[in-house]
C-alpha positions, 0 to 999 in steps of 0.5 A: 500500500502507499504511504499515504493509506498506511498512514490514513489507516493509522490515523483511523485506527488512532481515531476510532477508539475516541470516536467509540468513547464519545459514542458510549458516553452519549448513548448512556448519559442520563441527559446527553446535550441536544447538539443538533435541536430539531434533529432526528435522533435516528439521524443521528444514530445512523451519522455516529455508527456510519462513522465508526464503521468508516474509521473501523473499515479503513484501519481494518482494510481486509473484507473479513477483518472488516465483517468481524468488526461490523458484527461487533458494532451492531452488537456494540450498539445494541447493547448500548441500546439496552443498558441505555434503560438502566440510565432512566432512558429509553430503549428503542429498537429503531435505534438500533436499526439506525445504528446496525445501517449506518455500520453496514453502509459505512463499511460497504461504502469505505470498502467500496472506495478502497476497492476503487483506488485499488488498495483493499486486500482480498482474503 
């Protein structure tokens, strides 16, 4: 791979765990500061785990190192989605469907982009 991805791939890999903090915090705090008013928040569920997925799939690069990391995602988000009833929140599955999109589109479209340049590796 070129420099350039090597280090792309670095800084999403450097970039993700932060990314996956703010995520947990925001989906767990009692009262999450309304960052975007009038938003819908499946907007926003499927903007954060699109992100991640994005970050995860170009630090990651190979397809099923990637599918690991997508399953573990939605997962992930839906585990937040049930312990967010422990923090006097709801629990709503269209949530977690929100979320569980936003990671498959994120990683099919980062896979798709590094397949384009030419630089995703095939197992």
């Amino acid at each position: 791979m070129p420099p350039i991805v090597v280090t792309l791939s670095r800084l999403s890999f450097v970039l993700f765990w932060p990314a996956l903090a703010l995520i947990v915090w925001g989906e767990l705090a009692p009262h999450p500061p309304d960052v975007l008013p009038g938003a819908s928040d499946k907007v926003l569920h499927f903007t954060a785990y699109f992100g991640l997925a994005v970050l995860a799939t170009a630090a990651l690069v190979k397809p099923r190192t990637v599918l690991i990391a997508v399953l573990t995602l939605v997962a992930i988000g839906g585990a937040l989605e049930i312990l967010q009833s422990f923090t006097g929140r709801d629990a709503e599955w269209l949530d977690e469907a929100a979320n569980s999109l936003g990671v498959i589109t994120g990683a099919v479209v980062t896979l798709g982009f590094l397949r384009l340049v030419g630089h995703a590796r095939s197992d």
